[in-house]
C-alpha positions as CSV (number, residue, x, y, z in Angstrom):
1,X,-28.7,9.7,-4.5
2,X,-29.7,12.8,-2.9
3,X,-28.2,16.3,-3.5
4,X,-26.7,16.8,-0.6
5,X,-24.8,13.5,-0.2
6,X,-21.3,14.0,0.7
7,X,-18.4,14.0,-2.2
8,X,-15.5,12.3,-1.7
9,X,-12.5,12.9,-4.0
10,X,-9.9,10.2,-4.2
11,X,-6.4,11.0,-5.3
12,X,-4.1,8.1,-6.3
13,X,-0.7,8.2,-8.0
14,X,-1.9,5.3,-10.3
15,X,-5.3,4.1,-10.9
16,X,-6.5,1.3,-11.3
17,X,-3.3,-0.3,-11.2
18,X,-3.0,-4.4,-11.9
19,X,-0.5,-4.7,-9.1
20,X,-2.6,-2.6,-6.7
21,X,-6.3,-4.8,-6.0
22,X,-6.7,-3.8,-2.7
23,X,-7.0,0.1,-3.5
24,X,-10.0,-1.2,-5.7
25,X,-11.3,-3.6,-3.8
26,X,-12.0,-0.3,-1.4
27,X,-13.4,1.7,-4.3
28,X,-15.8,-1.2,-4.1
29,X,-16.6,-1.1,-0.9
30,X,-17.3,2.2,-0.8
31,X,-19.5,2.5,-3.1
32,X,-21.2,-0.6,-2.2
33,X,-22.1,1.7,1.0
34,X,-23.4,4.5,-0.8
35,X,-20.1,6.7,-1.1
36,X,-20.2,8.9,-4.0
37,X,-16.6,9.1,-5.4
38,X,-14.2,11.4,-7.5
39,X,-11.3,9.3,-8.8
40,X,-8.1,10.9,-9.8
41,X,-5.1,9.6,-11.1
42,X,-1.9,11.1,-11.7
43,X,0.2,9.1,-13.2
44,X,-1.4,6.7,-16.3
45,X,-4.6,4.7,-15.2
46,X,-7.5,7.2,-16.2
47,X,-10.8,5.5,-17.9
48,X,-13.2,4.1,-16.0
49,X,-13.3,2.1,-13.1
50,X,-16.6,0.1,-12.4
51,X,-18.7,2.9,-14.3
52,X,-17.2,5.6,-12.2
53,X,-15.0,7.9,-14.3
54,X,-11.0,8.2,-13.6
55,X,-10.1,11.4,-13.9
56,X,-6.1,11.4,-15.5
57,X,-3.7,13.8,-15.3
58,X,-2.2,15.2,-18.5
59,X,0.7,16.1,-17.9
60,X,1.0,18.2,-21.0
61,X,-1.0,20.5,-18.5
62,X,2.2,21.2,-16.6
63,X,3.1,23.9,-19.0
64,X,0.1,25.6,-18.2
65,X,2.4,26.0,-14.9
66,X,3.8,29.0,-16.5
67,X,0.9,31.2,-15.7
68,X,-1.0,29.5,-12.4
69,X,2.1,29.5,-10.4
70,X,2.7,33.3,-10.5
71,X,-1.5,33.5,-10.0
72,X,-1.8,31.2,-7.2
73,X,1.5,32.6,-6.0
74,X,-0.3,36.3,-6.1
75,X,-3.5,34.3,-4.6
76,X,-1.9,32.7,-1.9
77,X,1.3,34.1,-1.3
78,X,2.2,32.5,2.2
79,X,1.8,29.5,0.3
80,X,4.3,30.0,-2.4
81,X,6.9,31.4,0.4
82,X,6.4,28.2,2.1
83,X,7.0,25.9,-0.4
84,X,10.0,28.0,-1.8
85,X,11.7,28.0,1.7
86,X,10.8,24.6,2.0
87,X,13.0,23.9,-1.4
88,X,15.6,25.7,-0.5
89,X,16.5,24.4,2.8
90,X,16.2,20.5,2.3
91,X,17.0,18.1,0.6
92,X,14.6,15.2,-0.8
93,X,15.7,11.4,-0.2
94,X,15.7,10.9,-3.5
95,X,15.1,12.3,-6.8
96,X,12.0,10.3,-7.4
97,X,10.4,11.3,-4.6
98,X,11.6,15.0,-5.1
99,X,9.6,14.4,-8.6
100,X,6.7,13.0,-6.9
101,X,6.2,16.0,-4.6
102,X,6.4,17.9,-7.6
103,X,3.7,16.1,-9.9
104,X,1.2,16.3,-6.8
105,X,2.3,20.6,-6.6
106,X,1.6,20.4,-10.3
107,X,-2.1,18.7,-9.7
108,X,-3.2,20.8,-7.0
109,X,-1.9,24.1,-8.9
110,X,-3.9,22.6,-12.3
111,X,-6.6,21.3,-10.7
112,X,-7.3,24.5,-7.9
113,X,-9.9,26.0,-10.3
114,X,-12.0,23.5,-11.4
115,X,-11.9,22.3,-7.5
116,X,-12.8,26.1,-6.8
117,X,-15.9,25.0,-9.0
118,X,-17.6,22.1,-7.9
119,X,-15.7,21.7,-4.9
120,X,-15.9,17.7,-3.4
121,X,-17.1,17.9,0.3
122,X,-13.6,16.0,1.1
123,X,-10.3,15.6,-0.4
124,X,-8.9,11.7,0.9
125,X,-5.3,11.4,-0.4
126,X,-4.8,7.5,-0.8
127,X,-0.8,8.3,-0.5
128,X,1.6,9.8,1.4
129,X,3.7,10.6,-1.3
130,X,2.2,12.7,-4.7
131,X,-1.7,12.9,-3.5
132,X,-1.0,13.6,-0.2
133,X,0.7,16.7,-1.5
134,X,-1.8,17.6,-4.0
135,X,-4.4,17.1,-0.8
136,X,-2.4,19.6,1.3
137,X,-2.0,22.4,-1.4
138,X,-5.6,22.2,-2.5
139,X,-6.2,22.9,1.6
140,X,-3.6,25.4,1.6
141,X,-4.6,27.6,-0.9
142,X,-8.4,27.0,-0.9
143,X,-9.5,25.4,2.2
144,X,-10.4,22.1,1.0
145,X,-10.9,19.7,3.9
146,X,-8.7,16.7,3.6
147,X,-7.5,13.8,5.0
148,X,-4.1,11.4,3.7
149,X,-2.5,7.9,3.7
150,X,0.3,7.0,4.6
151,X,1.8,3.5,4.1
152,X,4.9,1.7,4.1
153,X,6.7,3.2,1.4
154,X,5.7,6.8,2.3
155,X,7.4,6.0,5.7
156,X,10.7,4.5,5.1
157,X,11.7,4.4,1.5
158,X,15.0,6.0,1.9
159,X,13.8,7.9,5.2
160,X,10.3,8.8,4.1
161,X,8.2,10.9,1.9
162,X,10.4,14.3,2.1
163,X,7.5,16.4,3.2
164,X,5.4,14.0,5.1
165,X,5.0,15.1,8.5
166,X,4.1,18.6,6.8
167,X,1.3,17.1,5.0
168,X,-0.4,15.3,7.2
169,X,0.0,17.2,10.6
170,X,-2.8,19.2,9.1
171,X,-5.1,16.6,7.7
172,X,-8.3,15.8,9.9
173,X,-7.3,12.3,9.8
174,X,-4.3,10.0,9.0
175,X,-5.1,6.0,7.5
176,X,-2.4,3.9,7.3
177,X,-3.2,-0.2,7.3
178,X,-0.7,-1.1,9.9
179,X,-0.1,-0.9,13.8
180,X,3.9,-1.0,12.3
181,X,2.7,2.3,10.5
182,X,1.0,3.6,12.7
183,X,4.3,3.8,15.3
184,X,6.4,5.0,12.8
185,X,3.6,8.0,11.9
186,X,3.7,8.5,16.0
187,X,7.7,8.5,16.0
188,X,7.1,11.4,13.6
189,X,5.1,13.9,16.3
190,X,1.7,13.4,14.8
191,X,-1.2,13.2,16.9
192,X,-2.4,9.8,17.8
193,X,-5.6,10.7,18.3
194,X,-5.7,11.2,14.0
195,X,-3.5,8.3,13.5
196,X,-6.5,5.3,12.3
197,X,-5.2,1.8,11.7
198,X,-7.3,0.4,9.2
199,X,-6.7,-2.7,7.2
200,X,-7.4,-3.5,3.6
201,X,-9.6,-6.6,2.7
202,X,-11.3,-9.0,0.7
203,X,-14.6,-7.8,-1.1
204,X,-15.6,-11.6,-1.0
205,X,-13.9,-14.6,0.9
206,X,-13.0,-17.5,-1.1
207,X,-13.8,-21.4,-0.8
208,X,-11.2,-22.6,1.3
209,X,-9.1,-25.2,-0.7
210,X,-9.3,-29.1,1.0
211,X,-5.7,-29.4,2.2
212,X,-3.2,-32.2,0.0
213,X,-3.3,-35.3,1.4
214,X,0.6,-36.0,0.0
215,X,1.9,-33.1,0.0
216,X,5.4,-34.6,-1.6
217,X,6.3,-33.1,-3.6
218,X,6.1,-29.5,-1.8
219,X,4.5,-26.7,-4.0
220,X,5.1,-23.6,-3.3
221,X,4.5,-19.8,-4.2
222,X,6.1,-16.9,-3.7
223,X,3.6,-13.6,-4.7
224,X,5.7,-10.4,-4.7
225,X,7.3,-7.5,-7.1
226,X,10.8,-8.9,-8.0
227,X,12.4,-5.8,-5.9
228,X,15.4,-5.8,-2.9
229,X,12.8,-5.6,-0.1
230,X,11.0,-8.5,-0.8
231,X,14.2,-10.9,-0.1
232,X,13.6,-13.6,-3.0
233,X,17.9,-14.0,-3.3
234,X,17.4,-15.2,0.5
235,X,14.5,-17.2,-0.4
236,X,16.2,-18.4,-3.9
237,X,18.8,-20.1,-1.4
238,X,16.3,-21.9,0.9
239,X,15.3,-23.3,-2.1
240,X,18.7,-24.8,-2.9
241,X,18.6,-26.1,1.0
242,X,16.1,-27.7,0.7
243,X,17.0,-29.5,-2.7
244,X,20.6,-30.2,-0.8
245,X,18.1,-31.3,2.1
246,X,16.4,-34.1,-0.2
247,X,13.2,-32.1,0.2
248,X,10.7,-32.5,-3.0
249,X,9.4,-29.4,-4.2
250,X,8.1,-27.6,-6.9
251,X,8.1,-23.6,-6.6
252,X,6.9,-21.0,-8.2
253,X,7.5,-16.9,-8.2
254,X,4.7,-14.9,-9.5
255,X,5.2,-11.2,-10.5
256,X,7.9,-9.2,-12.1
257,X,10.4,-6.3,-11.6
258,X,14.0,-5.1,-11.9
259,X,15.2,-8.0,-10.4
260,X,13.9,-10.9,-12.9
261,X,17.2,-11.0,-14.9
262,X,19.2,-11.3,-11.8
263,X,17.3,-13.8,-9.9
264,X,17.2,-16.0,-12.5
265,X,21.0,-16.0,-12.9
266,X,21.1,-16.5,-9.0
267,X,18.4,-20.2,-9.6
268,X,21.0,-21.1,-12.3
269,X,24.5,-21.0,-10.1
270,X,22.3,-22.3,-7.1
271,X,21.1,-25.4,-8.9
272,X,17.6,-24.9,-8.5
273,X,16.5,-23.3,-12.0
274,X,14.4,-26.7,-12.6
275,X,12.7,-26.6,-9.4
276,X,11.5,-22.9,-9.4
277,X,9.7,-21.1,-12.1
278,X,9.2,-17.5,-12.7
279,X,5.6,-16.6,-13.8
280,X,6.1,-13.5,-14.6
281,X,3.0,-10.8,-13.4
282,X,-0.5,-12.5,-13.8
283,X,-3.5,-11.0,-13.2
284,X,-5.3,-11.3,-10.1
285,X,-7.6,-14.3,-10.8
286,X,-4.6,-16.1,-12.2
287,X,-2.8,-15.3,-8.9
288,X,-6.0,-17.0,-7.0
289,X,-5.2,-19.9,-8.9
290,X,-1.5,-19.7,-7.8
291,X,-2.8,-19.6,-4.4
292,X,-5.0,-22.7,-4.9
293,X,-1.8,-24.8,-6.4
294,X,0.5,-24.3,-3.6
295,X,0.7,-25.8,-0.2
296,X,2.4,-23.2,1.2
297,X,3.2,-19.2,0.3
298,X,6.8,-18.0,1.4
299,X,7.0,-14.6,2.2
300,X,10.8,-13.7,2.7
301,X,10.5,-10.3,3.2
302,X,13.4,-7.9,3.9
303,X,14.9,-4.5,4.7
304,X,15.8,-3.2,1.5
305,X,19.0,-1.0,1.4
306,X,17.1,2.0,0.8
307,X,14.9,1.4,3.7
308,X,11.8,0.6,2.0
309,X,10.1,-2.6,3.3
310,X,7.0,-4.3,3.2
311,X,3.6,-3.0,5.3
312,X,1.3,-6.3,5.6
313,X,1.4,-7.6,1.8
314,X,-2.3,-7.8,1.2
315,X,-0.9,-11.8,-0.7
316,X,-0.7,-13.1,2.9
317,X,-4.3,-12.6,3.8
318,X,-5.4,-13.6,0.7
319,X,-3.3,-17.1,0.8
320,X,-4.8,-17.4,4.7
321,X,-8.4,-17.0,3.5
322,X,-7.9,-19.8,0.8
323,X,-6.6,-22.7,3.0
324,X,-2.7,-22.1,1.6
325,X,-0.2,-22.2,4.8
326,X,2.0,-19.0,5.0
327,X,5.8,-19.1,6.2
328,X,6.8,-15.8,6.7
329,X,10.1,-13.6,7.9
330,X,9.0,-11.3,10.9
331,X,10.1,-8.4,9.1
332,X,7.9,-5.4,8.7
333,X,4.3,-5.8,9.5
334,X,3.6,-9.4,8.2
335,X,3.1,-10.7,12.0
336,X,0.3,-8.3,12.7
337,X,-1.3,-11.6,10.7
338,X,1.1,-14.3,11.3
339,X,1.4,-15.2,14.5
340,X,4.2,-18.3,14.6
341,X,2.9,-21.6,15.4
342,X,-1.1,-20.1,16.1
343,X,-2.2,-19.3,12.2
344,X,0.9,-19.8,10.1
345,X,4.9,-20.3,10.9
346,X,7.5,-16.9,11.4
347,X,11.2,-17.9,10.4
348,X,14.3,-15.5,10.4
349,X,14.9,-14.8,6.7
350,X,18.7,-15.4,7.1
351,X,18.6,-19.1,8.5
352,X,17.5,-21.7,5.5
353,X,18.0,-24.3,7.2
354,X,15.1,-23.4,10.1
355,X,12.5,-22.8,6.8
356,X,13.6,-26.1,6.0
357,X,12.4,-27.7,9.1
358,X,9.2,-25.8,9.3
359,X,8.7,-26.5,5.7
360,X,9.2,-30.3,6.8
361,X,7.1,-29.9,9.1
362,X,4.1,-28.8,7.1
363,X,4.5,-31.4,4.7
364,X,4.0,-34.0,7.1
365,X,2.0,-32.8,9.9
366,X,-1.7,-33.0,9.2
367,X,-2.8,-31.8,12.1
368,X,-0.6,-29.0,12.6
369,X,-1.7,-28.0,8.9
370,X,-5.2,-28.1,9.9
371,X,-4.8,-26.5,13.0
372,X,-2.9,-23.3,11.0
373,X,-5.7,-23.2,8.3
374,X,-8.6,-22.5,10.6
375,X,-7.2,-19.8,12.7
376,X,-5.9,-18.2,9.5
377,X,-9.0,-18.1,7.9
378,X,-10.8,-17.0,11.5
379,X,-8.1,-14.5,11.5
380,X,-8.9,-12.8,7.8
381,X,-12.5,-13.4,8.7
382,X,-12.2,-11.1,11.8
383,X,-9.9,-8.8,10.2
384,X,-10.0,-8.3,6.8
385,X,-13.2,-8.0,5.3
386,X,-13.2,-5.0,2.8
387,X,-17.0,-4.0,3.5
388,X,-16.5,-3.5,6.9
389,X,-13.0,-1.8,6.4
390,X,-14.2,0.3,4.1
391,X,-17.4,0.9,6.6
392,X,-14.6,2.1,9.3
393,X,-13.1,4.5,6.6
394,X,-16.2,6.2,5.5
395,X,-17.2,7.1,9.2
396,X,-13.9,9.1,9.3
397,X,-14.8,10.4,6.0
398,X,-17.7,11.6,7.4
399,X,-16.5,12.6,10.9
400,X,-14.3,14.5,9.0
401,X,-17.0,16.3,7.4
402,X,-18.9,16.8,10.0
403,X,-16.9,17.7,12.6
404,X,-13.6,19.5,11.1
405,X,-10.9,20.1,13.2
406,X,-7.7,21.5,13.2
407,X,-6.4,19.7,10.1
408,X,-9.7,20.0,8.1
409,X,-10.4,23.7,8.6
410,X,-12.8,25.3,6.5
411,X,-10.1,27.9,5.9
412,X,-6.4,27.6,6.1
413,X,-3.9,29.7,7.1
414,X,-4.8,33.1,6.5
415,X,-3.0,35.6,3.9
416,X,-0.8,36.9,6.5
417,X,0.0,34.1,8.0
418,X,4.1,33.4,8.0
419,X,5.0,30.2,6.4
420,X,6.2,27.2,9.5
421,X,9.9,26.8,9.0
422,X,10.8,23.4,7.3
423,X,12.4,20.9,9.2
């Protein structure tokens, strides 16, 4: 590769994570299109990642705080008043994202020098929350041209990241993988010309599974972190509708999470602890298989209390390029894929017995089951393809680099500068 091929440095709060394929299905693609990539993790991951090194953050580095705070502070002082201000005056959603901010503060402070260095020809935060912050001080106090994520989480988990709109009204471009994202990043005052809407993907599309010719009894599959927003109480009772129904079925959740312990309590009182088996997390060719066993995947999806809810679960795609049917609750982003009664059906998560009637329905109608297959797999086809995701990405990356703008200056703010008030 030659010299003067653009770096790109990656920063993720975890990576490679088992529960996060699509972030390395990207690393894939990128460097399947000549990217050369620094990958940074901040919390556990580290190793190696398809030959490239992961860079991990020690946190026994933190103590080294004691002295790169007061000389980054005597560096940089706008940038220290700033961020001191900042703390002062407001108050984080929650403490774990107030700790968050503070790991990615702690990286950028740690990491300044050796970025000083060998600095990477672009800094891409791959979250709003932690790297995203780390991105912004590294610009802040040495000019490092960057450009952030921002995804469901970082937008409504108990409001949204604390210092979002701070980080990324400054970055020379803003990803986030859904048009649902994308409004909410608008509602926030950031420029929509920065604001890119680009999915995740697939690095390879499957076979497509031939479709049951019985499909009595039902089998279905549920993919999905056992946490409030992804509404698996709600879907636990569907289940017991349509046992009181007379519906045959077989169902299974896959993945794990606070909620296991509960849930499975919930199965029991409902009557429906035979029918529906917890998995427990599987890795992601065992979730493939999952996807090949069932008829149909239920996505019941939900406003958690805290706010947080679901972006466009990468499961859905995935079940749509392998022949599976998808019923889905329109929450969220999930019909930016599903569109009811074109490529898969959209039921309110709240009325059991309408999933029971489209779940009828799919069990019985061939042709309507054919009918949803192909446009779902034309619909993944068009739409979520990794390489050429990943293509889109890079030429931001490298408009980025080539053309910085406001939010990718090659200098920030200068030593005199007055910090912006918070708000």
């Amino acid at each position: 590769m030659p010299p003067s091929e653009p770096v790109i440095a990656l920063l993720y709060t975890t990576f490679p994570k088992p529960t996060e394929t699509f972030l390395q299905r990207e690393v894939v693609a990128l460097r399947a299109r000549g990217a050369k990539l620094r990958l940074y993790s901040m919390w556990g991951g580290g190793g190696t990642f398809r030959g490239i090194p992961v860079a991990r953050f020690n946190k026994w580095r933190l103590l080294t705080l004691l002295w790169l705070i007061p000389y980054e502070g005597w560096r940089r002082p706008q940038v220290l008043r700033q961020l001191l201000h900042g703390l002062a005056t407001r108050r984080a959603p929650s403490w774990l994202n107030f700790w968050e901010n503070m790991l990615g503060a702690g990286f950028a402070c740690i990491y300044a020098r050796s970025f000083r260095r060998d600095p990477p020809t672009l800094v891409h935060a791959a979250w709003g929350g932690a790297p995203a912050t780390a991105a912004w001080i590294l610009w802040r106090i040495d000019g490092h041209r960057y450009s952030a994520a921002a995804h469901a989480y970082d937008l409504f988990e108990h409001g949204g990241d604390w210092w979002l709109r701070d980080k990324l009204e400054h970055a020379a471009f803003i990803h986030t993988s859904t048009e649902m994202g994308r409004s909410a990043l608008l509602t926030r005052g950031l420029a929509a010309d920065r604001i890119v809407c680009i999915r995740r993907g697939l690095d390879r599309l499957p076979a497509v599974q031939p479709l049951r010719a019985s499909r009595s009894p039902l089998q279905l599959v549920a993919v999905a972190r056992l946490v409030a927003k992804k509404g698996l109480d709600q879907q636990l009772r569907i289940y017991a509708a349509l046992r009181s129904a007379g519906v045959p079925f077989a169902a299974r959740i896959c993945g794990d999470g606070p909620l296991r312990a509960e849930l499975e309590r919930l199965a029991g009182r409902l009557g429906v602890a035979a029918d529906v088996t917890f998995t427990g997390h599987l890795p992601q060719h065992e979730i493939w298989s999952q996807l090949a066993w069932a008829d149909v995947l239920l996505h019941t999806g939900v406003i958690a209390p805290s706010g947080d809810r679901d972006g466009l679960p990468n499961v859905i795609p995935e079940a749509m390029a392998i022949g599976t049917l998808v019923v889905t609750s329109p929450t969220a982003g999930t019909t930016e894929a599903v569109a009811d009664g074109k490529n898969g059906l959209v039921v309110p998560v709240e009325d059991p017995a309408a999933w029971v009637a489209a779940l009828r329905r799919l069990s019985a109608d061939d042709v309507l089951a054919e009918r949803l297959r192909g446009a779902a797999r034309a619909w993944v086809e068009e739409n979520f393809d990794a390489h050429r995701n990943a293509g889109r990405l890079l030429e931001h990356f490298h408009q980025a680099i080539a053309a910085p703008g406001p939010g990718a200056a090659a200098q920030p703010p200068g030593p005199q500068a007055e910090p912006k008030p918070a708000g």
